[in-house]
N, C-alpha and C positions, 0 to 999 in steps of 0.2 A: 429492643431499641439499639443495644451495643450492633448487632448485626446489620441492623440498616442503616448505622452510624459509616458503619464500613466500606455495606455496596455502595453511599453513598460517597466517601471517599475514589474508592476504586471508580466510579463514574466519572468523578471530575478529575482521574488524574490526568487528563493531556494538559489541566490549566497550571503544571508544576513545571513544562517541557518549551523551552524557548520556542521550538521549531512549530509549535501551535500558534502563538502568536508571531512569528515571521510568516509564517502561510497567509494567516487571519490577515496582517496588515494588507499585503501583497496584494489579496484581492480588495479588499478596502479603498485602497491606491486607485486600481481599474476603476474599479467601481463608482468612485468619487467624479474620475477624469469623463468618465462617462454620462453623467448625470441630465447636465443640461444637453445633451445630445438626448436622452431618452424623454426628456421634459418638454422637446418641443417635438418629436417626434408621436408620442401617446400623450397627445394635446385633445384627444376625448377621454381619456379611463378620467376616472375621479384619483388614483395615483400617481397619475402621471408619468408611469412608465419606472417607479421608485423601485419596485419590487424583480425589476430586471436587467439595473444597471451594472452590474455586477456580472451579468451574462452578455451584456453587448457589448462591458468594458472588453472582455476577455475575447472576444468576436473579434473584437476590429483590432488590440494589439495582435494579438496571433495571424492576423490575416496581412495586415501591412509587414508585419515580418516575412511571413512567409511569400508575398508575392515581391517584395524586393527582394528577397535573398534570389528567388525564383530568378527572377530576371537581370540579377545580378547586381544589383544598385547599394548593397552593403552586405555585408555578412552577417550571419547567424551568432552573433554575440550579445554580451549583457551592456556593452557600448551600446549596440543600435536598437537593442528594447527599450535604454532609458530614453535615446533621442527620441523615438517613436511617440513615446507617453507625453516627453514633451510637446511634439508636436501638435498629437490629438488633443493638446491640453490650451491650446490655441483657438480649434472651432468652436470647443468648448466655453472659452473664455467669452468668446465675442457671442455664442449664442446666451448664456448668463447675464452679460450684458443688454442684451435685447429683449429679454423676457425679466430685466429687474424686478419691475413691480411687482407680476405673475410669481416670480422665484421667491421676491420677499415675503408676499401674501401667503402662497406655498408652507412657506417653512415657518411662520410666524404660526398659522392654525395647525396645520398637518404635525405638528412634531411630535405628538403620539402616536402616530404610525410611522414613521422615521425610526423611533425607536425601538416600536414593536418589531418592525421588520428586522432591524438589525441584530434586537435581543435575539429573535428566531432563529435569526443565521449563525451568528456566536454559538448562540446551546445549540442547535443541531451540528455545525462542526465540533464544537467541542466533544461531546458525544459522541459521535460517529470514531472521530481519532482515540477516544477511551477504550472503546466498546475494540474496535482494530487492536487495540496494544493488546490484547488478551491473544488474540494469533496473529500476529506480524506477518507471517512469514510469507515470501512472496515465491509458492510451491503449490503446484496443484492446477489442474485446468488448464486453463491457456495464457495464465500468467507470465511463465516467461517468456513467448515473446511479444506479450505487452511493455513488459522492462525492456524487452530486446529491441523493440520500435522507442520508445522516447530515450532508452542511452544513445541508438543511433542518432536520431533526429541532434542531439544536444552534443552531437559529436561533429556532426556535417555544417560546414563552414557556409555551403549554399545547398540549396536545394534544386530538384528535389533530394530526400535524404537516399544516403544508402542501405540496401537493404542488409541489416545484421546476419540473416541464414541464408543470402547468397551473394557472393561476393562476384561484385562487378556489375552489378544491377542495382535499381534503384527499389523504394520500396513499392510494393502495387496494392495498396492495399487503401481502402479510405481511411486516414492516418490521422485527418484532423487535430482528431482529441488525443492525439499524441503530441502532435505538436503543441498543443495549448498545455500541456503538463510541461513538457522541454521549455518550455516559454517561462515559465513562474519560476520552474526549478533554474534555470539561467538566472533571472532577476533575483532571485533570493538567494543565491548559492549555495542551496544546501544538495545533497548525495542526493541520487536517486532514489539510493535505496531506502532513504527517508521520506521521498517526496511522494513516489508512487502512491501509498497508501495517507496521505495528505491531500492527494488528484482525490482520489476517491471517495475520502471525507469533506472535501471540498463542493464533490457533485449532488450527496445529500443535502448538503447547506444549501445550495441552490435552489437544487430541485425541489426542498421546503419551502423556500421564500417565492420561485417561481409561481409552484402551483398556488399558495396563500395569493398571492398578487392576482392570478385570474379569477380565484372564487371570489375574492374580496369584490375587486372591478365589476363582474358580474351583478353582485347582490349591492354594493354601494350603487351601482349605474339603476337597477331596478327597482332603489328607492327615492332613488332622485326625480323632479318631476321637469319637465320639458325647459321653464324656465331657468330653473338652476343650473349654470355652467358648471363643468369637472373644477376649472379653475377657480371659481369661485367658493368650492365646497368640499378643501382638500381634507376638512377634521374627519378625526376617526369615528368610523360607523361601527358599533361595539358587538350590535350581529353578526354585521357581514364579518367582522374580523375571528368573531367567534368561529361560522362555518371557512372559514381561509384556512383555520388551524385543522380544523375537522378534513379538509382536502389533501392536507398536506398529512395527516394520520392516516388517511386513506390511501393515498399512493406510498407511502412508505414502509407503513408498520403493519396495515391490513396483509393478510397470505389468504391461502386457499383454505379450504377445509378438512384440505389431508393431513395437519396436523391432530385435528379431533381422532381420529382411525391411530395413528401413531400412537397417542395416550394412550388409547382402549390395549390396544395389543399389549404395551408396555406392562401396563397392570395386570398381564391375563384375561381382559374381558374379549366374554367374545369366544365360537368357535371358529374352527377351519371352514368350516361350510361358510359361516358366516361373512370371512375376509375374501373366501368366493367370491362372493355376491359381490361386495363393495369393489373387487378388481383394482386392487392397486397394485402395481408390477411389484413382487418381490416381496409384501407383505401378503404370507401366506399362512399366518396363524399368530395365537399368543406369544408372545415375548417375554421377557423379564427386564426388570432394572432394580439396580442398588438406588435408585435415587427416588425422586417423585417425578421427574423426567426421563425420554426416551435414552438412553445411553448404548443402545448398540452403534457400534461405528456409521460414521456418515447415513443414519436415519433420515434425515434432514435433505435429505440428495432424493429421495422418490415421492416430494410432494411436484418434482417438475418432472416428472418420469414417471406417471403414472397412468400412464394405457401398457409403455414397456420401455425399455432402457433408450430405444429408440425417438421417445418424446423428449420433448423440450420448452415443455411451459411455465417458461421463466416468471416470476412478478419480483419488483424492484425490493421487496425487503430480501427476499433468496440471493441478488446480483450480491449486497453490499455484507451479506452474510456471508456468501461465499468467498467474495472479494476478484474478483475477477474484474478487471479495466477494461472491457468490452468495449468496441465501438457503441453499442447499443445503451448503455450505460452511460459513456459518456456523454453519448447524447442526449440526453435525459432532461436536463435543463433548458436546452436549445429547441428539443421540441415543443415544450412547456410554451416557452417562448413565443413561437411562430403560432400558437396558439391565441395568446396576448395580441399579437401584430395582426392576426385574422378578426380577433373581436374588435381593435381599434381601426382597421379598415371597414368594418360591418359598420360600426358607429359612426362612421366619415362619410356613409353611404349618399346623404340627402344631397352630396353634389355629381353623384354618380362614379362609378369604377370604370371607365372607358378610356379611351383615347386621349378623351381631354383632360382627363385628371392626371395622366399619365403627363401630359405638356405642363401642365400647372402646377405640378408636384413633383420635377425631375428628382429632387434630391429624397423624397422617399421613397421615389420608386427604388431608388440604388439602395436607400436601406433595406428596402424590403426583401431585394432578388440577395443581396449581401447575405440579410437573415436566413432567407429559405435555401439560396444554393449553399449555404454552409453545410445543410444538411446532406448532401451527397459528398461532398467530401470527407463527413465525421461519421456517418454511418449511411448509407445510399439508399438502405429501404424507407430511412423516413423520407425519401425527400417525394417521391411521388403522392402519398400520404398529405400530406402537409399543406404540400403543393397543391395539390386537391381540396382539403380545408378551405383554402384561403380565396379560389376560383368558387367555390360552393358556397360561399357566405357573400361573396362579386357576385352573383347570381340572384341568389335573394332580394340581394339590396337592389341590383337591377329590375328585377323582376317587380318587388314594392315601388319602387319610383316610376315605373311605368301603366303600373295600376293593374298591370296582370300580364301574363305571357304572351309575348310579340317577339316579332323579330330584329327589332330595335334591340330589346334586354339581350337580345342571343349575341348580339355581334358586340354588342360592349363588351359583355363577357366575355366573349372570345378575342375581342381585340387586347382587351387587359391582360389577359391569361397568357396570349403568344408573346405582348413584349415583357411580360415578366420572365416569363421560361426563358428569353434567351438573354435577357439579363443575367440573370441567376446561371445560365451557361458560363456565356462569354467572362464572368468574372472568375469562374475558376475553372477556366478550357487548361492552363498548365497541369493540374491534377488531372484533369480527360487524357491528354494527350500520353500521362504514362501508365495510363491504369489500363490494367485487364484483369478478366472477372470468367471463372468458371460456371457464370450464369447464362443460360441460353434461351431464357424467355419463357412466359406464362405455357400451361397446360392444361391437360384435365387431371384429374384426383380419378383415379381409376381403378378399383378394389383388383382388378385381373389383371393388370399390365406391374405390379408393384414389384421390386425385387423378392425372394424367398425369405429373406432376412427380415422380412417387415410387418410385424404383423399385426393382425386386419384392426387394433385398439390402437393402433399407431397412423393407419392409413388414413382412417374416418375417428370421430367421436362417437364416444357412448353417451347415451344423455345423463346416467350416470356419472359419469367424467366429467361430462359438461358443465353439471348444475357442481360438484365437488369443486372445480377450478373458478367459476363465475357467482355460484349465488351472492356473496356479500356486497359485491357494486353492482350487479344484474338487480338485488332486491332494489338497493335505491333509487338506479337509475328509473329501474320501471315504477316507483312510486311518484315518483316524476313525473312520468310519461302520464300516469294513471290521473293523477293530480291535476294536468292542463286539459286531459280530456274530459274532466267531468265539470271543470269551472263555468259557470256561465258569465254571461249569456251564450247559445249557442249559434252559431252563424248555420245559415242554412248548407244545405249539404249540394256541392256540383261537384261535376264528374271531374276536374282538378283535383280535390281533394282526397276522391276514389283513388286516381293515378299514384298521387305522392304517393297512399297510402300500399297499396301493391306493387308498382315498379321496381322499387330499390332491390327487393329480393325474387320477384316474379322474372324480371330480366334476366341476371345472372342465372339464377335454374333454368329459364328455359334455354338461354342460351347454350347451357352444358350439355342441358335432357338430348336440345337437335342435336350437337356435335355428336354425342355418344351413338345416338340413331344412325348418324349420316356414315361414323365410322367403323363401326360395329354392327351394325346391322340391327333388325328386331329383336334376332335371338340373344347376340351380346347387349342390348341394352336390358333385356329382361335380366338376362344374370344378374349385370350388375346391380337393378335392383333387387333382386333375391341376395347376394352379396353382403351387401349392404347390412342388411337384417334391421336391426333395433337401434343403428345411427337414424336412421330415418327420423325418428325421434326428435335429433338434434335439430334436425333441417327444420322438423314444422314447429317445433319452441321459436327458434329463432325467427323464420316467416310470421308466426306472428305477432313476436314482440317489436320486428319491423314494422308490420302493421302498424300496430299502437302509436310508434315514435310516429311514423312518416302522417300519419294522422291529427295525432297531437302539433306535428308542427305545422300540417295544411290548417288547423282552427286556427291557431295562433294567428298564419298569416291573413284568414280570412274574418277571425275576429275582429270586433269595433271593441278599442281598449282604449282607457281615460287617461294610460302611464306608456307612452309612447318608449321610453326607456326600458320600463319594467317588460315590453311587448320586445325589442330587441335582446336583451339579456334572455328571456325564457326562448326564443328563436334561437339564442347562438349552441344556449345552454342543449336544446333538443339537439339540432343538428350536430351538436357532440358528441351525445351519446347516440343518435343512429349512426354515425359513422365509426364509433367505437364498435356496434352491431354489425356492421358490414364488415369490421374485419374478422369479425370471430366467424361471422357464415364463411367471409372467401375461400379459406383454406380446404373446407368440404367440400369445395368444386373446383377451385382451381392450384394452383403452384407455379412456383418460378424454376424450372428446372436447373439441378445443379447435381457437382459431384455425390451427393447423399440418393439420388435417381428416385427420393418421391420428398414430400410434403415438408419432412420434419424441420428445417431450415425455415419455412414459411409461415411454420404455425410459431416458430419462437421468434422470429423478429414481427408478425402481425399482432400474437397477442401482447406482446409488450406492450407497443400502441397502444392496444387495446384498452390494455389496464389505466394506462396512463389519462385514458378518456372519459374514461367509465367511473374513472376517480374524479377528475372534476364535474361530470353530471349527478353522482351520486350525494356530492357534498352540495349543490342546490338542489337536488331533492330533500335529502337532509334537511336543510335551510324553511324548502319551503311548508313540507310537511309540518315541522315543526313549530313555526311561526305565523304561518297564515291559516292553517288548518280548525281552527274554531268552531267549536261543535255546537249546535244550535237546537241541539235535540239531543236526548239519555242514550240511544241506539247509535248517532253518529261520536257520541262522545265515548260509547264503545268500543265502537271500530277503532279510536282513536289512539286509546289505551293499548287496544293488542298489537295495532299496529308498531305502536313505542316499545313493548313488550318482545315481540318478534323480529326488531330492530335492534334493542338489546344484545338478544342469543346469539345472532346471526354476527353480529360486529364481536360480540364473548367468543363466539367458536373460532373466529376468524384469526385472534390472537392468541389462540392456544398456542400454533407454529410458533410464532414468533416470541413468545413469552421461552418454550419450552428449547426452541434451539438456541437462543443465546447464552442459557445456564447450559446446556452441552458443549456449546461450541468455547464457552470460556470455563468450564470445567467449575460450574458455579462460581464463579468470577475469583478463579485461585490459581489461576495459571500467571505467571509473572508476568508485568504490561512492561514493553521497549516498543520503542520505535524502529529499529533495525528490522527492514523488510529478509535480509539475509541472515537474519539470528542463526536458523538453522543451520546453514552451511558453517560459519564459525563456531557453534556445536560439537556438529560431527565431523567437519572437515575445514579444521581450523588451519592447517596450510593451506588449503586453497583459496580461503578465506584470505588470509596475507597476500598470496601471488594476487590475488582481486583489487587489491587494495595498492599492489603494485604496479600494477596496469591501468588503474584508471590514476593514479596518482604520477606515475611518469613517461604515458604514451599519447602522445597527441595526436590527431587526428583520426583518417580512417583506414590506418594497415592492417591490413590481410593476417588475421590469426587462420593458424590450419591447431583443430579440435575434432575429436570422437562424434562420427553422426553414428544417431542411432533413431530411434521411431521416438513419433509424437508422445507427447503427455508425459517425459521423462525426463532424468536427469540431465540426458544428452543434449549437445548447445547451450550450457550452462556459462561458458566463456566470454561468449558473446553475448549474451544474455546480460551479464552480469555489465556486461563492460561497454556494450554499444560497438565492438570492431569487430567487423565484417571476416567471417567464417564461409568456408567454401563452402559448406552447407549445414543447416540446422537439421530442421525436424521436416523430413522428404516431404511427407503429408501435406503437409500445411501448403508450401512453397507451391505443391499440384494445383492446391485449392485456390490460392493467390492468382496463381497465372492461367489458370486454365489448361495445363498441358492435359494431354491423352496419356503417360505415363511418366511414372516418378523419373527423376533426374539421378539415374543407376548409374550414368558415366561419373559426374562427383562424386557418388559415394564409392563408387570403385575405386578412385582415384587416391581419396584420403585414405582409406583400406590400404592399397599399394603403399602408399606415400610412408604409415608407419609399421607395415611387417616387411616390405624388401630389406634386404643386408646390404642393394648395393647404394652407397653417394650418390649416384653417378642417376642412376632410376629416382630415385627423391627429390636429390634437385631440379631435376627434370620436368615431376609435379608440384613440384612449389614454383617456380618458375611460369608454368603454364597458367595455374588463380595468382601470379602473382603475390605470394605468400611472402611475410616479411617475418614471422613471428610463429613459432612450434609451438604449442603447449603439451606439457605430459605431467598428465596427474595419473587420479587412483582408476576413472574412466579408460581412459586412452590404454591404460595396461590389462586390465579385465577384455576391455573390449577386440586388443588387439597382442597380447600377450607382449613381455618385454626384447624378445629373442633381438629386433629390428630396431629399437631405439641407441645404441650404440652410433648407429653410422651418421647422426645430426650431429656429434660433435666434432666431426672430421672436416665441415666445410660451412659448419655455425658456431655464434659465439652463446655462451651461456651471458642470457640478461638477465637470468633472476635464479635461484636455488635455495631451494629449503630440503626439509627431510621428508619428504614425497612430492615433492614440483619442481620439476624443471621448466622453465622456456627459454627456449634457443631464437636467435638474431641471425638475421641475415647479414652476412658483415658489413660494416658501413666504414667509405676512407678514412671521415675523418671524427670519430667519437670514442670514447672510453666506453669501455662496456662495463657497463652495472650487472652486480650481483651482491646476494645475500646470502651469507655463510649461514 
């Protein structure tokens, strides 16, 4: 008892740390201000839009900032975020006004979900920030320069911001969810290096309450009967709310199954032939540990790297384990989101998705394109994804209101579809106009054309791989699927149905099978499939669990149902999860070409989606299995049992990972909890630590630091990083990958090279002058990297701004200022 007295302490210590409850409030704030904007906007969920206020608060201040700084109509300050809030706190007001009754009715019945949601959100941030103090530190991956984008952002007066690893450019990167962290850490004032990992606990809180709001709206909407309005019947439904919570365990806390293999090894069980078989990169036999979990280093790291180092099969409890502020990550709640916004258009259906709804309903279309193009600016692969969602649910609903497939359904859709896309453009053509992307457009997946470095469990799937990465939401979702197809009554069978049921994945394969023919010939398309070998596997799993969905959802629509609601929710719910199925096949036939020159890039930002889908279909299968499933016979109450049984183990194994990495990764919860994302560096490099601290505490704006480049994933650009001011170059790699160039930018790094071993003035100033450099640093880096012989000559035509006992940095002289230093 004393021990779990403890971890329970140790759990709740973020609620001892002010900066939890300034975060907490902050979003609270938005969230509030936001309200009656989502209250008449998800004017069909039975929440009424409760469960995402907090993500559109955060939407529309980040956006109104960012497109008047854009355009120049205020600055980048905690002045014009507060004016901001006021102002949104105006349509606000008056829609509050308008919906009194509705509002008062609302929150008179609803207040059990009001508060569930909220409790949600509280424990899940507060947690998330506990469970982070155990490793603060913001080191590792591609962490810094995620600090290195939101200190820039919260440094730049207008936008767009500057880029921190190359100075004189702006950033090119979809930055969004940088800016929406720069935005809170402005309004609240606190360090970054406090707020970053508060962004991040922040995104969990969300992305709990998100997903819980669609499963909830789903299964509330499905119990509801035609006459009962959302607004009429906003009390809490104690099922749905049950499987809400089950949705949000499932995208969060569920992992893959490669932590089960990690145990095994751990304990010795198991031979070498045996970890053969199982093929996970890098585990290649028994193991040992002192503990009852895995403890050899970064274990934890080959449950998304497992065909070979080369994969990338991220799921959201690894991103917030890891800790890395990904675009993809931070989008996380936003896709949730457009999720919600595509079921509340489905539900809006009976007056149709066309043109005219478009006239009739200006101001949602703007939310809508607002919601969805946010999503190419916070990370650009969801937004075609999403975008697609919410056109494919316009379609259905088209399709239903016309009474079957016409050409009338086609062109609503398609009318709906063009003026959203260029809504959703035109609102954020200032981020188009400075981005560029070292992406060159879809491909084939081609086992023979792959670099040598790739190999062949990294190119394609093993169905081994496969079923390790997907069984735990694959089982649900397809009990799901399993479940709507055996319900009766059964509609009779037309060749519609056949289509749905085959198209989705009949198309794409064959569209690949020709290309591969057309371009390859007989002989190379036979290779490849001889290549191939025993992925082929993956393809026909997937084909026909296509099938199943695309089938299940043509009964659906040709079903006669008594619960017209419950007939929408089980439609949005399918279409969820096939299109969560679509993303796992595309990757084995097609890719978006980029600097990596095959797949991997594709399968980690598709299967995230994926996860994310698969999670909310799995938790109304979940739902329904569980609840409607009624066994009317000893043999069906059989099945019933193993089913629940097999549901069990499967959801048990799934959180072995995750049980097993967080006592690793917090050293059985005994590692010291701070909040300081830079602990480390004050650590081991407590001067630089100070000089950090003296740079962001007495350097305003965006001058030109010249610092040690050196390659990706290392210490090097820790300066700027730290500090948000723009370095003549960071991490080469990255910067390539950003802009698209055909080779790294060798001139800057020669330049800085020069800049700190020439002996002469004269050559130095020469290159500070050329980036415009206002500010030298020379720490423990800069001497390793470029030996001391050459730093002598910055003091002959700079002033010393700062000095400790290992950091100098020198100043460009300025007429009229004292120059600061520290003895």
């Amino acid at each position: 008892m004393e021990e779990i007295g403890e971890l329970l302490a140790d759990l709740s210590w973020s609620l001892g740390q002010p900066e939890t409850y300034i975060w907490w409030a902050a979003a609270m704030l938005v969230g509030l201000i936001a309200f009656p904007l989502t209250f008449a906007f998800f004017h069909r969920l039975p929440d009424r839009g409760y469960a995402f206020t907090k993500v559109i608060g955060l939407l529309l201040l980040s956006y109104c900032l960012w497109i008047g700084a854009t355009l120049g109509l205020f600055p980048n300050s905690r002045g014009s975020i507060i004016l901001i809030l006021i102002l949104l706190a105006l349509p606000s007001a008056a829609l509050a006004g308008r919906y009194r009754q509705e509002l008062s009715a609302f929150l008179r019945n609803g207040w059990p979900y009001l508060l569930l949601i909220e409790g949600l959100f509280f424990s899940a941030f507060a947690l998330a920030v506990s469970l982070r103090s155990f490793a603060p530190e913001i080191q590792w991956g591609e962490k810094p320069f995620e600090l290195a984008f939101v200190n820039a952002i919260n440094r730049s007066e207008f936008f767009p911001a500057d880029d921190p690893w190359l100075s004189g450019h702006s950033i090119s990167y979809y930055h969004f969810g940088y800016l929406m962290a720069s935005t809170l850490t402005k309004l609240t004032g606190l360090g970054t290096n406090v707020t970053f990992y508060l962004t991040l606990s922040l995104v969990v809180a969300l992305a709990a309450t998100a997903i819980f709001g669609v499963v909830y709206n789903l299964l509330a909407s499905a119990r509801m009967t035609t006459q009962r309005a959302p607004a009429a019947a906003p009390s809490l439904v104690p099922r749905a709310a049950i499987f809400g919570l089950a949705g949000a365990g499932l995208l969060l806390l569920v992992s893959n199954l490669e932590g089960v293999f990690e145990m095994l090894a751990a304990h010795g069980i198991g031979s070498s032939a045996f970890y053969d078989w199982v093929g996970v990169y890098n585990l290649n036999g028994p193991e040992s540990t002192d503990e009852w979990y895995p403890t050899k280093f970064w274990w934890w790291w080959r449950a998304t790297r497992i065909g070979s180092n080369w994969d990338i099969q991220e799921f959201p409890f690894f991103s917030f384990h890891f800790g890395d502020l990904h675009p993809h990550v931070l989008a996380l709640p936003f896709t949730i989101t457009a999720v919600a916004i595509a079921f509340q258009l489905f539900r809006s259906a009976d007056e149709g998705l066309d043109s005219l709804w478009i006239v009739r309903h200006p101001w949602r279309l703007l939310f809508t394109a607002l919601a969805i193009g946010a999503l190419g600016f916070m990370n650009l692969w969801d937004l075609p994804t999403f975008f697609f969602l919410v056109v494919a649910v316009a379609f259905v609903a088209n399709w239903r209101r016309e009474g079957g497939l016409n050409l009338r359904a086609v062109w609503d859709t398609a009318s709906f579809a063009a003026t959203l896309a260029i809504a959703a453009f035109l609102l954020y053509l200032p981020f188009y106009l400075t981005f560029d992307s070292s992406a060159e457009g879809p491909a084939l997946v081609e086992t023979a054309t792959v670099p040598d470095y790739a190999p062949i469990n990294s190119v394609v799937t093993r169905p081994g791989h496969f079923l390790m990465v997907w069984m735990p939401l694959l089982w649900l979702g397809l009990s799901l699927i399993a479940a709507r197809i055996l319900v009766r009554p059964w509609p009779r069978l037309r060749p519609s149905m056949v289509a749905l049921s085959v198209i989705p994945w009949l198309a794409p394969l064959g569209i690949w099978a020709f290309l591969i023919l057309v371009t390859r010939g007989p002989g190379g398309f036979a290779d490849e499939l001889t290549t191939r070998g025993p992925s082929w596997g993956t393809i026909v799993m997937l084909a026909v669990f296509l099938t199943a969905a695309g089938f299940a959802l043509a009964r659906e629509l040709f079903r006669n149902h008594e619960n017209e609601d419950a007939r929408r929710s089980y439609l949005f719910a399918l279409t969820v999860v096939g299109l969560g199925l679509l993303l796992i096949l595309g990757p084995e036939l097609y890719w978006i070409q980029d600097m990596f020159d095959f797949r991997v890039n594709t399968v980690f930002k598709l299967y995230y989606q994926a996860w994310m889908l698969l999670s909310i279909g799995g938790a109304v299968g979940l739902y329904y299995l569980a609840v409607h499933w009624r066994p009317s016979r000893p043999a069906i109450a059989l099945a019933r049992l193993c089913w629940g049984g097999l549901t069990a183990i499967i959801i048990a194994a799934a959180l072995v990972y995750t049980v097993a990495a967080t006592f690793d990764r917090t050293s059985g919860f005994t590692n010291a909890q701070r909040m300081d994302g830079l602990i480390h560096v004050q650590v081991h490099h407590p001067d630089e630590y100070e000089a950090i601290r003296w740079l962001n505490d007495n350097v305003s704006g965006t001058p030109v630091i010249l610092e040690a480049v050196g390659g990706g994933y290392t210490d090097f650009a820790r300066i700027s990083s730290a500090t948000g001011l723009p370095t003549v170059l960071g991490w080469p790699g990255h910067e390539r990958i950003w802009r698209g160039w055909d080779e790294l930018p060798t001139d800057r790094q020669e330049g800085v090279a020069r800049a700190y071993t020439t002996s002469s003035p004269r050559e130095a100033k020469e290159i500070l002058e050329e980036y415009d450099v206002e500010y030298v640093y020379v720490g423990h880096l800069e001497k390793e990297a470029y030996g001391e012989a050459g730093l002598a000559k910055f003091s002959t035509f700079m002033e010393v701004a700062f000095r400790n006992e290992t950091v100098t940095i020198y100043r460009m002289p300025r007429e009229v200022e004292t120059v600061v230093s520290t003895p």
